[in-house]
N, C-alpha and C positions, 0 to 999 in steps of 0.2 A: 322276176324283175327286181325284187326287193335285195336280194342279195348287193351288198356294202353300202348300203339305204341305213343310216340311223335315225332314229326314233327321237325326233324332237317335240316340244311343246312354246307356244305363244308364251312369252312373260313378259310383255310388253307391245304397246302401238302407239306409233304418232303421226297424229299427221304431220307431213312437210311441207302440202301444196296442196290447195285445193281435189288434187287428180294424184297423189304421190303419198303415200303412206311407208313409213321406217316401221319394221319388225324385228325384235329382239326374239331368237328361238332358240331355247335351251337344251340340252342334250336331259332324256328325261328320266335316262339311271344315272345322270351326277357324274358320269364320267367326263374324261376333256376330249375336244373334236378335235379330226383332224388339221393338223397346222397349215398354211397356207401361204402365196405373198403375195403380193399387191397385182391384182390386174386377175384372179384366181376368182371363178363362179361354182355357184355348184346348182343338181338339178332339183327339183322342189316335185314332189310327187305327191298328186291328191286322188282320193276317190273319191266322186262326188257323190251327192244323195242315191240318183240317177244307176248307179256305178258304172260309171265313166271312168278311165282314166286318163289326169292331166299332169303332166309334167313339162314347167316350166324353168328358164335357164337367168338365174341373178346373181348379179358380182356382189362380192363378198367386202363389204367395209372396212371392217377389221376394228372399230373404234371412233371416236370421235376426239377432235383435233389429237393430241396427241397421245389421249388415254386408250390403251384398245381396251377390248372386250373381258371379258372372263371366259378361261379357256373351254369352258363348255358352252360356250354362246356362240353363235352368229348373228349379225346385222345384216339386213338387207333392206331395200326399198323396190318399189313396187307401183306402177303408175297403171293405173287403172285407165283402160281402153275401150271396155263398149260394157254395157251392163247384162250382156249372157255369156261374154267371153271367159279365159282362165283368171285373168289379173281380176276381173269382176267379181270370181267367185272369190279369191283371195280378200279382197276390200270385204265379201259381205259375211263371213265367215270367221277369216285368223279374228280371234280375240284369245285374250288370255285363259290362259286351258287348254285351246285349240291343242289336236294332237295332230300331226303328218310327218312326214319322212322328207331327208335331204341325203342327197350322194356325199361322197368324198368331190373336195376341191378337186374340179379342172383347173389347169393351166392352160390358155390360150393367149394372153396377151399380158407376156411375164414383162415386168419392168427388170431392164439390166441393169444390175448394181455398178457395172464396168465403166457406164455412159459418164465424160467428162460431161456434161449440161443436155438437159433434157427441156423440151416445150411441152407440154400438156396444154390439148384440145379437147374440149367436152360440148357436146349439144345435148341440150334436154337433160332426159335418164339417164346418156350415158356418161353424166357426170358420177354414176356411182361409183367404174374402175378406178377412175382419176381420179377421184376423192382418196382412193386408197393410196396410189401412185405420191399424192402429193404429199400425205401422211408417212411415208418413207422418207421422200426425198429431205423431205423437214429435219425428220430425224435425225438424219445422217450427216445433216448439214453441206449437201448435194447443192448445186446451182441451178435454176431452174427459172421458166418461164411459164404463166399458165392465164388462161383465157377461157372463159366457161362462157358461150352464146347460149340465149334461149330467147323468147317472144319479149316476157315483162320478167322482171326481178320477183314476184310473185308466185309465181308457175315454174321457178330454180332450187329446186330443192339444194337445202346444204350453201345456199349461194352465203349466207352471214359467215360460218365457219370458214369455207375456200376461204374466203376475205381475208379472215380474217389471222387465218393460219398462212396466207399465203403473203400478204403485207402490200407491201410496194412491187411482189414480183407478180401481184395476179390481177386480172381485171375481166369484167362479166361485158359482154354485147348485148345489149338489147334488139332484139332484129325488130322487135315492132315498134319502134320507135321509127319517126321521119326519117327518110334518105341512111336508112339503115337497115335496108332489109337484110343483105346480106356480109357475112363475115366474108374480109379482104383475104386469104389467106393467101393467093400468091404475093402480097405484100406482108403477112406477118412473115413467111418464109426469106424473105430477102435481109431481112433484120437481123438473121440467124447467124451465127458463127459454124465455122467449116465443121466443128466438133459436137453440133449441136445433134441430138435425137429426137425424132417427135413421134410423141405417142396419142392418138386421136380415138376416141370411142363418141359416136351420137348417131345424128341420121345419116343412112347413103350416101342422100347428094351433097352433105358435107365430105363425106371420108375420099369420095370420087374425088371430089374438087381440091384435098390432101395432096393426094397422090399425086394428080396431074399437074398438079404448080411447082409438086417436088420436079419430077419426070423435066416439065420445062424447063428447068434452072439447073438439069443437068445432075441433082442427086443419087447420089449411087441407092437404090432401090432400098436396102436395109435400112436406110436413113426415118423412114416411116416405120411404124408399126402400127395397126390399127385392129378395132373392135367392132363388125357392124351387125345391125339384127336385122338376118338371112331371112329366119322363120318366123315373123310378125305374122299372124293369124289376120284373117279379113273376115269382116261383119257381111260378105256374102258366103262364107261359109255353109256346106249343107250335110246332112249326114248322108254316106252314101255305102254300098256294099263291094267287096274285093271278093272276089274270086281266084283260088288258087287252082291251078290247072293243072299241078302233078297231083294232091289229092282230091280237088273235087269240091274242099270245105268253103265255106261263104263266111266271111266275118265281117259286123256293120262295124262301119269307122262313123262314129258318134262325130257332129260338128266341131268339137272341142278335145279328139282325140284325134291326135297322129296314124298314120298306117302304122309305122312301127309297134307305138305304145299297144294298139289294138292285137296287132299279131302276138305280142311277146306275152299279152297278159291272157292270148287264146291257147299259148301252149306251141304256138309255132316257134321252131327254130332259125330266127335270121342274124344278120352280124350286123352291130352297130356298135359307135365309141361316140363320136361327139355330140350326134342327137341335133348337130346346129347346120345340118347339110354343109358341112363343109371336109369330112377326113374320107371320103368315098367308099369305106364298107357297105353301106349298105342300100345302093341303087340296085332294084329289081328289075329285071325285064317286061314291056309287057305287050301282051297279047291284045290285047283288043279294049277299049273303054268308047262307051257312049257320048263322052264329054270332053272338052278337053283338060289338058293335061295343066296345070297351076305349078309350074315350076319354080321354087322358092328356096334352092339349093344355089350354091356359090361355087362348085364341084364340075359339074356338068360342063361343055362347051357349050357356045351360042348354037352350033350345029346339030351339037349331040338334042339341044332341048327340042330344036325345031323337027328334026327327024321323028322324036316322040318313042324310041323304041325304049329306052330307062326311065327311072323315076328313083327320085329320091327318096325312100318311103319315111325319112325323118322329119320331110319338114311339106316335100309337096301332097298334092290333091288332085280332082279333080273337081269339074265343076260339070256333075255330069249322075248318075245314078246307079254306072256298075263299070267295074274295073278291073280285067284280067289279067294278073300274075302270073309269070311263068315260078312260081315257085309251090 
């Protein structure tokens, strides 16, 4: 599993937000990491006390307002969700020294240098991509619109800098403020110019409500790009056991470990690349489960989930105490 995993250490923590912590992690022979561009995460691989293993997926900063990093660094931030989860153990653990392992940058939600004007949409955490995004577009002296929602100005991590790097072209929503719960975005869309791009990273039923405002107003589909978190872990989480049905072997999936992660560090051979239930290598067949089936993949059809014969093993579950593989 560790193979093109390098070896970083903690050299730095801040908090951002109350529930939001920035991590600076150094590459720990001194060498430079791999390069990256805006919109680029990578996986974060822990073993815990326990020996569990968790590997979790965080976009990649690149810098702050216009300075990046040193090339043997990464930045990333980290919002802490339940206090036995992954991001939990991260909050109560990364301090400087800490030692763990990161992938090579993914590419999932590249920003196109090609784009005559770009909008940038951020909710919550997933202002982290677009923090990066917007750190480009500045650069290059790119045209740009950007709009960061979240609850209070407080709970927005990076919200000063966006600001402040972004000027007169950016502006934050508060949803918890009066008669403001929700961002208008079939109205920011109409504001658009024909040449405009939008690029959106935060929750679901924002990225859905993206898409569809695009869709109604007639946008040729490219027009979007978007970033959503498929595999958010849930505080009913349990640990339960897989059964593979060509050998026979039993391996427990720990609460806070993947089917995947569980198999690959058992020695079993299965195929995965995104890890984020979304590039379809690696749905198993299954045989039989006591529980049902926690489908948390983006891959799958509506039909395909209902029927219940696959499973994502990157990001679903069950909620249930045994689980048959055909593999």
């Amino acid at each position: 599993m560790s193979s093109g995993y390098r070896e970083v250490h903690v050299v730095e923590v801040r908090d951002l937000t109350p529930r939001i912590r920035q991590y600076l992690l150094r590459a720990t022979d001194g060498l430079a990491m791999p390069t990256f561009g805006p919109g680029a995460h990578v996986e974060v691989m822990i073993s815990t006390h326990e020996g569990e293993l968790i590997v979790r997926h965080y976009s990649l900063i690149g810098g702050e307002g216009l300075t990046d990093d040193d090339p043997d660094t990464y930045r990333i931030a980290v919002q802490r969700e339940d206090r036995k989860r992954g991001s939990a153990y991260i909050h109560e653990h990364f301090q400087p020294g800490f030692t763990l392992k990161v992938s090579r940058p993914k590419q999932n939600f590249a920003l196109d240098h090609r784009d005559r004007r770009s909008l940038l949409i951020a909710g919550g955490i997933g202002v982290t991509p677009i923090y990066a995004m917007l750190r480009s577009l500045k650069r290059r002296g790119r045209p740009f619109e950007l709009v960061y929602s979240g609850r209070s100005r407080d709970q927005m991590a990076f919200a000063d800098e966006i600001l402040a790097l972004a000027g007169e072209n950016g502006a934050l929503h508060l949803s918890g403020e009066p008669a403001r719960d929700h961002l208008d975005v079939r109205a920011l869309l109409e504001t658009q110019s024909a040449d405009t791009t939008v690029y959106v990273c935060g929750p679901a039923p924002m990225i859905t409500a993206v898409h569809a405002a695009a869709s109604d107003l007639g946008w040729a589909e490219g027009r979007v790009r978007s970033e959503r978190f498929t595999a958010a872990p849930s505080t009913d989480d349990q640990a339960f056991e897989v059964v593979l049905r060509q050998t026979g072997r039993t391996i427990r999936i720990g609460r806070d470990t993947s089917i995947l992660d569980a198999l690959t560090k058992a020695g079993v051979p299965v195929l995965s690349d995104c890890r984020r239930g979304e590039c379809g290598l690696c749905p198993l067949p299954v045989v039989e489960t006591d529980g049902p089936i926690q489908h948390r993949d983006s891959y799958l059809s509506e039909d395909e989930r209902a029927a219940g014969d696959n499973l994502c093993i990157c990001v679903s579950r069950i909620a249930g105490q045994r689980l048959v593989l055909d593999a």
